[in-house]
C-alpha positions as CSV (number, residue, x, y, z in Angstrom):
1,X,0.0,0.0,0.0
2,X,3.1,2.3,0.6
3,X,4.0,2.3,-3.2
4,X,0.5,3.3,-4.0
5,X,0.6,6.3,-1.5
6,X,4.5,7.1,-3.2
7,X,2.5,7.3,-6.1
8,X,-0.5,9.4,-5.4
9,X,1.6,11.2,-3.9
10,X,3.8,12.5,-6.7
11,X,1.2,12.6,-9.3
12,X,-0.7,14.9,-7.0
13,X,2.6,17.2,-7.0
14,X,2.9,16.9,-10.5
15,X,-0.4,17.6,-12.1
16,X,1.4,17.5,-15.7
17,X,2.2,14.2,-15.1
18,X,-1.2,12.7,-15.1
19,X,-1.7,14.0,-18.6
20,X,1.7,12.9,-20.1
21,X,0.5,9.2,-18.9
22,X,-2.8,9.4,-20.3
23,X,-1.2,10.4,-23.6
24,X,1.2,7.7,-23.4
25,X,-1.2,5.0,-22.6
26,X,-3.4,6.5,-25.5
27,X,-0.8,5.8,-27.8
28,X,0.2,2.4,-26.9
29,X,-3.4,1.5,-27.0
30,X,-3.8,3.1,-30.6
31,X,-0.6,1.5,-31.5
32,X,-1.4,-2.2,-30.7
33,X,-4.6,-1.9,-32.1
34,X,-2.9,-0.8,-35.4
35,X,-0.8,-3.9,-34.8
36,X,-3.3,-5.9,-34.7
37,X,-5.3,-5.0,-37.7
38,X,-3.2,-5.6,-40.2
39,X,-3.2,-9.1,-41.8
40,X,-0.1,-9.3,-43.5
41,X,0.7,-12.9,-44.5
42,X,3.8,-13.1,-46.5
43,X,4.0,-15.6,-49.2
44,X,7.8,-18.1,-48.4
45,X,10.2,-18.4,-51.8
């Protein structure tokens, strides 16, 4: 529970923070689902 406070902690003295994570996890989410659409299948010689 300790790590949790650590980190409720700093996020709530760095409010700029919460939005560069958001982004981040925005982007990872877009990315993977990018990933997973396409249906490449490549054809062996």
């Amino acid at each position: 529970m300790a790590d949790n406070d650590k980190l409720t902690t700093r996020l709530a003295s760095h409010p700029r923070m919460i939005g560069a994570l958001f982004a981040i996890m925005l982007l990872l989410s877009q990315a993977g689902a990018a990933s997973a659409g396409c249906q490449c299948t490549f054809v062996g010689p």
